[in-house]
PLY file of the C-alpha trace (Angstrom):
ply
format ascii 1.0
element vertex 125
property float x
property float y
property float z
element edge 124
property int vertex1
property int vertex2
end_header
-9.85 -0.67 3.68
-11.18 1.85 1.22
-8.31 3.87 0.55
-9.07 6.16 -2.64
-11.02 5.54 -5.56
-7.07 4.62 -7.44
-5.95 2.66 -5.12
-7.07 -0.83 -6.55
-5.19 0.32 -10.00
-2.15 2.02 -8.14
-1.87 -1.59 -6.51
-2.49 -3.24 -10.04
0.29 -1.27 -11.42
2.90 -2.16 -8.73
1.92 -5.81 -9.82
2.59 -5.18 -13.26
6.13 -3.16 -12.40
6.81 -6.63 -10.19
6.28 -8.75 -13.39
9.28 -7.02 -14.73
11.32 -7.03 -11.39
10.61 -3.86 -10.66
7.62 -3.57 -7.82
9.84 -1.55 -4.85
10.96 1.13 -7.06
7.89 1.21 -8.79
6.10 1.44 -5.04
8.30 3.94 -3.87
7.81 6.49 -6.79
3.88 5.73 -6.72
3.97 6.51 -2.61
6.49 9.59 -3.22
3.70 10.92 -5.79
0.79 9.77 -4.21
-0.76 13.62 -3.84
-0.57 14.00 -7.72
-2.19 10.69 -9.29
-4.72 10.23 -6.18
-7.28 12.57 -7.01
-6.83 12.07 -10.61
-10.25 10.27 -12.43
-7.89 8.25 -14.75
-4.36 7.64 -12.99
-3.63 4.94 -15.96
-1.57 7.21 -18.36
0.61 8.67 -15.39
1.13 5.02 -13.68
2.17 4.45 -17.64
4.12 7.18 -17.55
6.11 5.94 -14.08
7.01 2.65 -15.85
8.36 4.30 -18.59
10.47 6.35 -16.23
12.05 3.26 -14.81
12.62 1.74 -18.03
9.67 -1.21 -17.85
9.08 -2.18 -21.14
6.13 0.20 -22.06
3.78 -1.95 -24.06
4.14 -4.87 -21.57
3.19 -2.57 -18.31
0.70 -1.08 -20.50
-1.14 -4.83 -22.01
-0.72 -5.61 -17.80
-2.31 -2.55 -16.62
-5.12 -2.87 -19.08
-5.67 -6.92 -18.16
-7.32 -7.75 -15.23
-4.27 -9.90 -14.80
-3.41 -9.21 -10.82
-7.25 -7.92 -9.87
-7.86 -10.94 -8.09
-4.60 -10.99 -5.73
-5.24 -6.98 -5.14
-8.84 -7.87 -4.42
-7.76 -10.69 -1.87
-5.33 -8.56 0.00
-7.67 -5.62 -0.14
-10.17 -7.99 1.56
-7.60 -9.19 4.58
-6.75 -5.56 4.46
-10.28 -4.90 5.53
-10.34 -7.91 8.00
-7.35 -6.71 10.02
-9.24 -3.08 10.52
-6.27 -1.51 8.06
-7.42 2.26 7.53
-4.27 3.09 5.71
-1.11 1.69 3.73
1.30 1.74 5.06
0.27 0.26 8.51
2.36 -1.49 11.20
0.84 -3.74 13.72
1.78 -3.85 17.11
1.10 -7.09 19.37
0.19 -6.65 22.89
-1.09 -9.82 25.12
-1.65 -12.21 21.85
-3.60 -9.91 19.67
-1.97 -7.26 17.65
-3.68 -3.77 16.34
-2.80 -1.79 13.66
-1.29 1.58 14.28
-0.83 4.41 11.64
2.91 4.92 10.42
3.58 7.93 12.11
6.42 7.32 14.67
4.37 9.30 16.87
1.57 7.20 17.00
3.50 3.88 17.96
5.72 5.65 20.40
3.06 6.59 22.07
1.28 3.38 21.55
4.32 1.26 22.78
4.95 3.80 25.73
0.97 2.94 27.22
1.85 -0.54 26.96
5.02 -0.13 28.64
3.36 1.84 31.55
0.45 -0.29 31.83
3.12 -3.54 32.51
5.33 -1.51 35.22
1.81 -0.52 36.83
0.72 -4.40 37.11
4.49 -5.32 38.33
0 1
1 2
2 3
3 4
4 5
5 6
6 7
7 8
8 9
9 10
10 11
11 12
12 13
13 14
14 15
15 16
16 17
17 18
18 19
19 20
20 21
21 22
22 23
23 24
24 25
25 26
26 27
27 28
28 29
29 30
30 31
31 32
32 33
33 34
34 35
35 36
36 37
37 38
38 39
39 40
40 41
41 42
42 43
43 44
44 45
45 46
46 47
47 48
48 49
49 50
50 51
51 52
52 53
53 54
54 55
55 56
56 57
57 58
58 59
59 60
60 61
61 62
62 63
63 64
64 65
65 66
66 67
67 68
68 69
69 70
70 71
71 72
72 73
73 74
74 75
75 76
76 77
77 78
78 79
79 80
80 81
81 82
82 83
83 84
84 85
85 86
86 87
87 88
88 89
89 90
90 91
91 92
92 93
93 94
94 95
95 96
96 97
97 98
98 99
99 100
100 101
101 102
102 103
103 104
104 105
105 106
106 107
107 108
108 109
109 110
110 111
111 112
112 113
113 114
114 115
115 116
116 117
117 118
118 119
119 120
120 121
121 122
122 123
123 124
C-alpha cells in the first residue's frame, strides 16, 4: 500500500494525537482534510496545526511528530497493509468461501460485490 508520499507522517501523527487520547478525532479531521495536506511537500506544520485545534498539548504532539517514536508500528501495519493487497484506507474486506478480499469503501462497490456472491450461491442451489 503506497498511498501518498504523507501518508506514513499523517499515520505518525494520529499516533501521536492517540498518546494524548485523542487518535479518532484526530483521524477524522485528518480524513475530512485529506485533499488539503496530501499534496503538500511538508504536511508537519498543518498536522501541528490540527492538534492544536483539538487542544493536544502542542509541544508534546510536536517532540512526537518530530521522534521517530511510532515509525516502526506505522511501518508494520503499512507492511500487512501491503500483504492483504490494501490499495486504499479505508478498506473493508469481504469473506467469501474462507478467503476474504478487500473492497474499496464505496457502498457501491460492496453492494455490488455482495450482490455477485449472492447470485452466484442461488445459481449453485
Amino acid at each position: 500500500m503506497s498511498g501518498h508520499p504523507n501518508a506514513f507522517l499523517a499515520a505518525r501523527a494520529s499516533r501521536c494525537a492517540a498518546d494524548q487520547g485523542r487518535y479518532w478525532e484526530y483521524h477524522d479531521n485528518l480524513f475530512r482534510n485529506q485533499a488539503s495536506w496530501a499534496p503538500l511537500p511538508s504536511p508537519a506544520s498543518t498536522f501541528l496545526a490540527y492538534a492544536e485545534t483539538l487542544g493536544l498539548d502542542r509541544d508534546g504532539f510536536a517532540s512526537c511528530l518530530d521522534s521517530d517514536r511510532h515509525a516502526e508500528l506505522v511501518t508494520a501495519n503499512m507492511e500487512l497493509g501491503n500483504r492483504l493487497n490494501v490499495q486504499r484506507t479505508p478498506t473493508i474486506f469481504v469473506e467469501q468461501g474462507g478467503s476474504a478480499r478487500p473492497i474499496g469503501p464505496d457502498f457501491q462497490a460492496i453492494k455490488e460485490y455482495v450482490d455477485d456472491i449472492l447470485a452466484e450461491e442461488i445459481a449453485a442451489q
